[in-house]
Structures are given as C-alpha cells and as structure tokens.
C-alpha positions, 0 to 999 in steps of 0.5 A: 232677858228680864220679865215683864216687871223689870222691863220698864225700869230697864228702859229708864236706866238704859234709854239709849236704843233699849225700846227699840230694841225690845219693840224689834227683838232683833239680836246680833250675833258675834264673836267675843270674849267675857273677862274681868277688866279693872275699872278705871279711875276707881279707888281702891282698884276693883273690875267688872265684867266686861264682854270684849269683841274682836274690834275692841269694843266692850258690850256690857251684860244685860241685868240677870244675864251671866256668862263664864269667862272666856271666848264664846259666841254671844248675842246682843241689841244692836242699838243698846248694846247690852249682851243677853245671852251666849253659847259658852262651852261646859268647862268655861262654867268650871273656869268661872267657879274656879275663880270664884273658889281663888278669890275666897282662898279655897282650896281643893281640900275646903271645897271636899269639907264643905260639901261634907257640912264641915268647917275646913280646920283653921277656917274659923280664924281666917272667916270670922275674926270680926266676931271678936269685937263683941267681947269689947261690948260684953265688957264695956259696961262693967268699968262704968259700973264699977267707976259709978260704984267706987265715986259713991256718986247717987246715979241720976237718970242719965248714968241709969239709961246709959248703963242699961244700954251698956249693959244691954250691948253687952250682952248682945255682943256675948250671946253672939259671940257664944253662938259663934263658938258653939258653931266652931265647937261643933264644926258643921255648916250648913247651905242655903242654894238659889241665885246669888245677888250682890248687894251694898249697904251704904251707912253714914260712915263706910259701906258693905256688901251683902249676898242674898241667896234664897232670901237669906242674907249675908254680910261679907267679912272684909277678907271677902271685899275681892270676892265681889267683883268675880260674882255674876248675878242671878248665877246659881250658888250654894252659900255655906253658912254656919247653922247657929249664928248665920255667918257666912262661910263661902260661896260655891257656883253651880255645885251641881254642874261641879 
C-alpha cells in the first residue's frame, strides 16, 4: 500500500469504502487472475490491467501495486475493492517481462546486446527515426536568408527577429541531431535502473508519454505508444538509454530476477 503521504489523496480519488477500509485494515483473500483486458469504448483501442475473479468480477490494482499476469492468490479491501497485493509464483514475473519485451519488438538477441551496452544493429532506425525532422530546422533558415539577400529589401526588425529565431532553431535541431549520430556511431547505451512511472503529457494539440525511472525522464517514440498499456507502475526496470543525447531505447522489467 501507499505511505502516509499518499493516504489522503487516495481516499478523495477512491472514496467509495477507501476509509473504512484503512481504518479496519482488513483484507480478503481470493482466487483470481491479472490479465490485459481492452478497455471499452476508447479510441484508438488500448487495455489496461485489470484483476478477474472466478464470479466475473474485475478488482482494479491499488496505486503502486503490481502484479504478473496470470492466476494467483490475491488480497483485497472488501468495501473499495482495490487488489494491494498477491502471492504470484516466480515464472509469472518471467511472463510479464517477456510481455513487455514483445510490445518493444525485442528479440533474444537485442536483449543480450543491451545488456552488454551495445546498440542492437539496425535498432537506430527502428528507435529513432523522429530525430530526422531536425534537419528540417537546421535548414529551414537559410531559404529566408537567401530570399532576404536576393529581394535586396533593407531588413526591418521583424525579418531580423524572425531569422534569429530561424537560425537559433537551426542550430538546435543540428546539435541534437549530431549528438544523435555520434551515439549511433559509436553504439553503446547506457541504463538508469529504479521503479518505472508512466506519465502523460498532454499539449494543445496531441499528447505523449513519458517514463520517468530514477528521476531521469523519457519520451517514448510513437513505435512505443503499445508499450504503455503492458507497464505497471512502481515495477522495478532498467531503461537503457543512449549516453550522449538521452533518447530512449527500451525498457527491461526486473533485470536482476531475469
């Protein structure tokens, strides 16, 4: 269950039975199973976890609880029905790790590599074909130059503001870019290890989804987007990340149990 800290905002957000159920501490036990079920009339189609008893009845987990998947025995609050815990055997952790492993495309192979620091070959383009917009803003100043240049117009202040901005996206986007290729070149990652939070990022016009692992953060590259429903919070990972630019690379469940 959650500290102290977290008790009070887990009773507004589940008031239903929650304080009873922590004024009692009284669990129940029962047989059940914990699966990926997809979640209902939600576009694009996406799942969640979801804990399944014998009667058909979905328990949900309790925040910063997480279990494999599979059937188990498994303790619950009988008034809010929030699952804090269970008895899962050893190999069910190996079938939530090779989950999450399928949802990243990794095969045995990628797996070995990582855990030697290399970049599998050919994972740069599966991983990070985003970074290559950046060359879009390390050149999209110079046709406004040139066209200011060959007009022979004097520049007012508003073209010189705009061009320093052009030019000052420009370079960003190359220095990010070069710092991307140097990691490629030379093939090594690196790993930050700790509990894995999934968190989103929603902006005016689209949303996105971070990890954040040992207080280091990571955005996930649209090839990724399925990877986020198979992640249970507070699950211990290793994130492999590239050493130079920071850019995710993939995402390993409990390494040392593997």
């Amino acid at each position: 269950m959650p500290s102290g800290a977290d008790l009070g905002e887990l009773t507004r957000e589940f008031p239903e039975g929650l304080a009873a159920d922590l004024a009692e501490c009284r669990v129940v036990s029962v047989e059940g199973t914990v699966r990926l079920e997809p979640v209902p009339v939600v576009t694009p189609p996406t799942q969640r976890w979801v804990v399944r008893l014998d009667d058909g009845e979905a328990l949900a987990l309790a925040p910063e609880v997480c279990l494999p998947p599979g059937r188990q025995r498994l303790y619950f609050l009988p008034r809010s029905r929030l699952v804090v815990g269970g008895e899962p055997r050893p190999e069910q952790w190996g079938e939530y790790r090779s989950l999450v492993l399928r949802a990243q495309h990794l095969e045995t192979a990628d797996v070995g590599a990582l855990r030697a620091g290399r970049l599998p070959p050919g994972f740069a383009a599966r991983r990070f074909p985003v970074v290559w917009w950046w060359w879009l803003l390390a050149l999209l100043w110079l046709p406004w130059a040139l066209g200011l240049g060959l007009a022979g117009v004097s520049p007012t202040w508003d073209s010189v503001v705009f061009t320093v901005a052009l030019c000052g996206a420009g370079l960003w986007g190359a220095h990010r870019l070069l710092r991307v290729h140097r990691d490629v070149g030379r093939g090594a990652v690196t790993f930050v290890d700790g509990p894995v939070h999934v968190r989103v990022v929603i902006g005016r016009y689209h949303l996105h989804y971070e990890l954040v692992v040992g207080g280091a953060r990571f955005r996930l590259p649209r090839s990724d987007m399925e990877l986020v429903p198979t992640l249970q919070t507070c699950t211990p990972s290793r994130v492999y990340q590239t050493p130079t630019s920071k850019l995710f690379v993939a995402i390993d469940p409990h390494p040392e149990s593997a």
